[in-house]
Wavefront OBJ file of the C-alpha trace (Angstrom):
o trace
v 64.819 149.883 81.571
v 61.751 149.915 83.982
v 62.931 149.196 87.512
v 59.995 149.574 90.418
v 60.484 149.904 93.932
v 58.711 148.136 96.411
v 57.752 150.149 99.661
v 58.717 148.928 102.890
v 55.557 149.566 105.219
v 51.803 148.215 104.388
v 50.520 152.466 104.968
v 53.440 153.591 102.650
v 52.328 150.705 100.143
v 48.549 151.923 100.046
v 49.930 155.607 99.817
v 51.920 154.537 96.584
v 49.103 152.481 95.169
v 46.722 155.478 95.326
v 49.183 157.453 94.102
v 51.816 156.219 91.654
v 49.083 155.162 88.826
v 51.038 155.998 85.771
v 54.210 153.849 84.134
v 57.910 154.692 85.448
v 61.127 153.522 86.699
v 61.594 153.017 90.219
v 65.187 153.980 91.669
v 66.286 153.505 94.846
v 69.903 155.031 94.028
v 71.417 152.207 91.465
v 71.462 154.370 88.597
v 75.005 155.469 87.283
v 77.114 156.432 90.074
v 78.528 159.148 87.376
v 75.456 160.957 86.869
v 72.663 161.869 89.317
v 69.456 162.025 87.251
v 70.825 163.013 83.843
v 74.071 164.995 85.131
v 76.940 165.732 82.556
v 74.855 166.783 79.604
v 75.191 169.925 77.321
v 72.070 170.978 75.791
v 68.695 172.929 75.837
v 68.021 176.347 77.053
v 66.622 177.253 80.427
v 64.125 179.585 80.872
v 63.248 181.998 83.596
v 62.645 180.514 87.284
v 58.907 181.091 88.781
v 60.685 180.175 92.051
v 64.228 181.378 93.384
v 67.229 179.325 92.456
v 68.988 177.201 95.553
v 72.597 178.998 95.484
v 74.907 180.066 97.953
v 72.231 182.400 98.893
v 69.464 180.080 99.912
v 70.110 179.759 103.180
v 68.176 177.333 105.839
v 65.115 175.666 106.296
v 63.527 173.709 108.829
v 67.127 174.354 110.457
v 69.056 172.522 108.232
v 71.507 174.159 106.104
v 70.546 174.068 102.253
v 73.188 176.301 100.681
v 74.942 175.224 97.516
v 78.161 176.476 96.372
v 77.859 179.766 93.502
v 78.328 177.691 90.711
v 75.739 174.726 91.666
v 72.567 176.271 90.600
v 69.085 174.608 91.093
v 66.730 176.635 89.226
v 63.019 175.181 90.209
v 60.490 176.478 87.914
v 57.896 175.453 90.004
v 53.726 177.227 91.164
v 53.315 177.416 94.713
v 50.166 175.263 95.033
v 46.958 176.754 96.782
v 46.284 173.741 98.945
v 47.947 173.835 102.193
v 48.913 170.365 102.240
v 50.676 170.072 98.470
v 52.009 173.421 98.798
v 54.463 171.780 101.790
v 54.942 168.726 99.960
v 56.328 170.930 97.345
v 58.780 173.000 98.761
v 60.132 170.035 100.903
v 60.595 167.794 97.652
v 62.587 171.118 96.301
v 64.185 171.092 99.491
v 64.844 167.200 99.204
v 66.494 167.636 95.764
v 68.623 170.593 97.228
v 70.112 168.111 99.899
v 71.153 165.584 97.982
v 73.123 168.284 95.905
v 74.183 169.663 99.506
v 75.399 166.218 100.275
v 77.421 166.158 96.695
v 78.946 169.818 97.676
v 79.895 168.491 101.000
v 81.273 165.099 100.024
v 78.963 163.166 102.449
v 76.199 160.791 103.118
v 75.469 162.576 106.251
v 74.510 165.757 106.248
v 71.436 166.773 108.398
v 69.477 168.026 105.526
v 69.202 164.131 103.807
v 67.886 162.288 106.812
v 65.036 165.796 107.379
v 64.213 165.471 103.813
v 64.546 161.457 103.123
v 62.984 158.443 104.601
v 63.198 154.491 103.742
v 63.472 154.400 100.149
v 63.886 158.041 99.414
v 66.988 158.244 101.951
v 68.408 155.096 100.468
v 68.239 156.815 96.942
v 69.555 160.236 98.080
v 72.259 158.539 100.085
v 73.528 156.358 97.385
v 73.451 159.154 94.573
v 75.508 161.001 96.499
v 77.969 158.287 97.427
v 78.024 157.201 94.023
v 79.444 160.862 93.325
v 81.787 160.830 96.734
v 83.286 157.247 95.482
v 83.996 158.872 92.144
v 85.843 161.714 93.275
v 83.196 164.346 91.563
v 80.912 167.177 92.805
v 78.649 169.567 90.352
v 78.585 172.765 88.831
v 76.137 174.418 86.427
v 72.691 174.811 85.880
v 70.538 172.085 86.514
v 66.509 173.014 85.840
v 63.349 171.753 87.542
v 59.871 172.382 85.715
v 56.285 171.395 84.611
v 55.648 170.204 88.168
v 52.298 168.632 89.711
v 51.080 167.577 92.915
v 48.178 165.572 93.762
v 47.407 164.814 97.564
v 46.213 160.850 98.942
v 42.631 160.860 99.901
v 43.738 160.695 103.838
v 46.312 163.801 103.003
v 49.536 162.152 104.451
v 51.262 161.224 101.320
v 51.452 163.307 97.982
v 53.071 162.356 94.750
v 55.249 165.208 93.504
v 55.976 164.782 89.510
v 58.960 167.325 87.138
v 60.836 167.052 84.356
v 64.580 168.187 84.616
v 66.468 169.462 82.729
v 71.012 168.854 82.964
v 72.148 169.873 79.651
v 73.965 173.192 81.509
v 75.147 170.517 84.878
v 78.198 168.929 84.462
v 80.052 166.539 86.946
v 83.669 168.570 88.555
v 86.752 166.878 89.562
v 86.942 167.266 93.416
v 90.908 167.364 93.254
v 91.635 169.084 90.032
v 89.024 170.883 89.334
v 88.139 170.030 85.716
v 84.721 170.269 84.515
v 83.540 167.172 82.459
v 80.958 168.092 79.718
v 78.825 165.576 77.986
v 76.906 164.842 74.597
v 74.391 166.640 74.454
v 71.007 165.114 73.481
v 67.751 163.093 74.878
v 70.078 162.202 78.487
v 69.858 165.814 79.269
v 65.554 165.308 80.316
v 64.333 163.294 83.047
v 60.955 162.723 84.562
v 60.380 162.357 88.175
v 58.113 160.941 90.794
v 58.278 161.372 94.606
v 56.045 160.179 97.236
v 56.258 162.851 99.570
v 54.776 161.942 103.481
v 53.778 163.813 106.282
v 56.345 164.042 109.522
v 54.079 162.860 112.180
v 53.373 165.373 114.383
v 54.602 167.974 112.139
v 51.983 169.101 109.773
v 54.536 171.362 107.402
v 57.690 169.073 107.386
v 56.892 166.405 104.371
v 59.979 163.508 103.290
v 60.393 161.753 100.646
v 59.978 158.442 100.652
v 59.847 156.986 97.055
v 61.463 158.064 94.271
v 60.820 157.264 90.480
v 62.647 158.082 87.378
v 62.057 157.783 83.916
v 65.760 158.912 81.855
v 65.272 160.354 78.567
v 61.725 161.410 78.981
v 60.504 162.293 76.060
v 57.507 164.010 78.011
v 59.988 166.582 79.053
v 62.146 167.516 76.174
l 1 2 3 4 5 6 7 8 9 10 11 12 13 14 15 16 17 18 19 20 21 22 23 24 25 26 27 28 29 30 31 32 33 34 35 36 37 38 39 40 41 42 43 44 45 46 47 48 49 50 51 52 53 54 55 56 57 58 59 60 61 62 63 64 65 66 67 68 69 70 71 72 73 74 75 76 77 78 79 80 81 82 83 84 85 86 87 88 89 90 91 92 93 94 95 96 97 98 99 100 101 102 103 104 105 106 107 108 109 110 111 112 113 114 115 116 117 118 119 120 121 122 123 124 125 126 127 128 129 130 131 132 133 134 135 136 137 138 139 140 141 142 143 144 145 146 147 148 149 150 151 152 153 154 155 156 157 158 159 160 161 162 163 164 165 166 167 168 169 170 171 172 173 174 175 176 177 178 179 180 181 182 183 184 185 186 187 188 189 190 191 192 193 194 195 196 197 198 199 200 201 202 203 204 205 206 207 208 209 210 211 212 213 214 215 216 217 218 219 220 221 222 223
């Protein structure tokens, strides 16, 4: 089912208009509380990461903290772009993936690195995936892999559209309490495509947020 999100601002409409061209599903965080993005699936094989994998080891950025328990393991196959501009919308839509994951790990809505990465419609969704997983008494563990991204900049360069496939078939959902790991069927629910309309921090020329997000499940694009 397609589903479309409206922006909320007349500049973030134009910036999606330029942008968002091609046919998807909107989200702004109803899909399956069980599952964030294709979650719980067991198939595939991921190949080697271009970029370093957000672990335990990764650390902070922008001063928030970004680090992931050992056995949550974003793998973002990913080019660093040449242009100044998509290169930061980049690594803060990585980063904005890597929060909401942070916020799973933590077991809340509010940690600092949602609201740096998120705004309207892209904190809504990030806030209400990771509720959905709070309510449900789950984190995640496993692999979970980003790849075949692209970037393309708005003709005033404050908004970017960010597009990847992912890949879940090695990330499973974990019982908070007892600690049992819930594997699914593998198949076509292990592949999603996504969309994020990345914008510019005012004032702050490297510090990007998402503020739209777009999925497409079983994408056949990405399998």
């Amino acid at each position: 089912m397609n589903r479309r999100i409206m922006p909320v601002t007349a500049a973030l409409a134009a910036a999606a208009a330029l942008l968002l061209t091609a046919c998807g599903s909107g989200d702004d965080g109803s899909k399956d509380s069980d599952k964030i993005a294709g979650a719980d699936q067991d198939s595939g094989k991921p190949k080697k990461s271009a970029e370093p994998s957000a672990s335990a080891e990764d650390g902070k950025a922008d001063g928030v903290d970004l680090t992931l328990p050992k056995d949550m393991d974003l793998v973002f196959e990913w080019d660093k772009p040449q242009d100044k501009d998509e290169a930061a919308a980049v690594d803060d839509a990585r980063h904005f993936v890597q929060s909401i994951y942070r916020g799973v790990a933590e077991q809340t809505v509010k940690d600092p690195a949602v609201s740096t990465y998120a705004t309207d419609k892209g904190l809504s969704y990030a806030r209400t995936q990771i509720q959905g997983r709070v309510d449900a008494g789950l984190t995640s563990t496993g692999t979970r892999r980003h790849f075949q991204e692209k970037v393309r900049k708005s003709p005033n360069g404050n908004a970017a559209e960010v597009t990847f496939c992912v890949d879940s078939s090695k990330f499973y959902s974990k019982e908070v309490k007892s600690k049992k790991v819930r594997k699914g069927t593998p198949g076509a629910a292990s592949y999603d495509f996504f969309k994020i309309v990345m914008t510019k921090f005012p004032g702050k020329d490297d510090l990007w947020r998402a503020s739209l997000v777009y999925v497409t499940e079983k994408a056949d694009q990405c399998a």
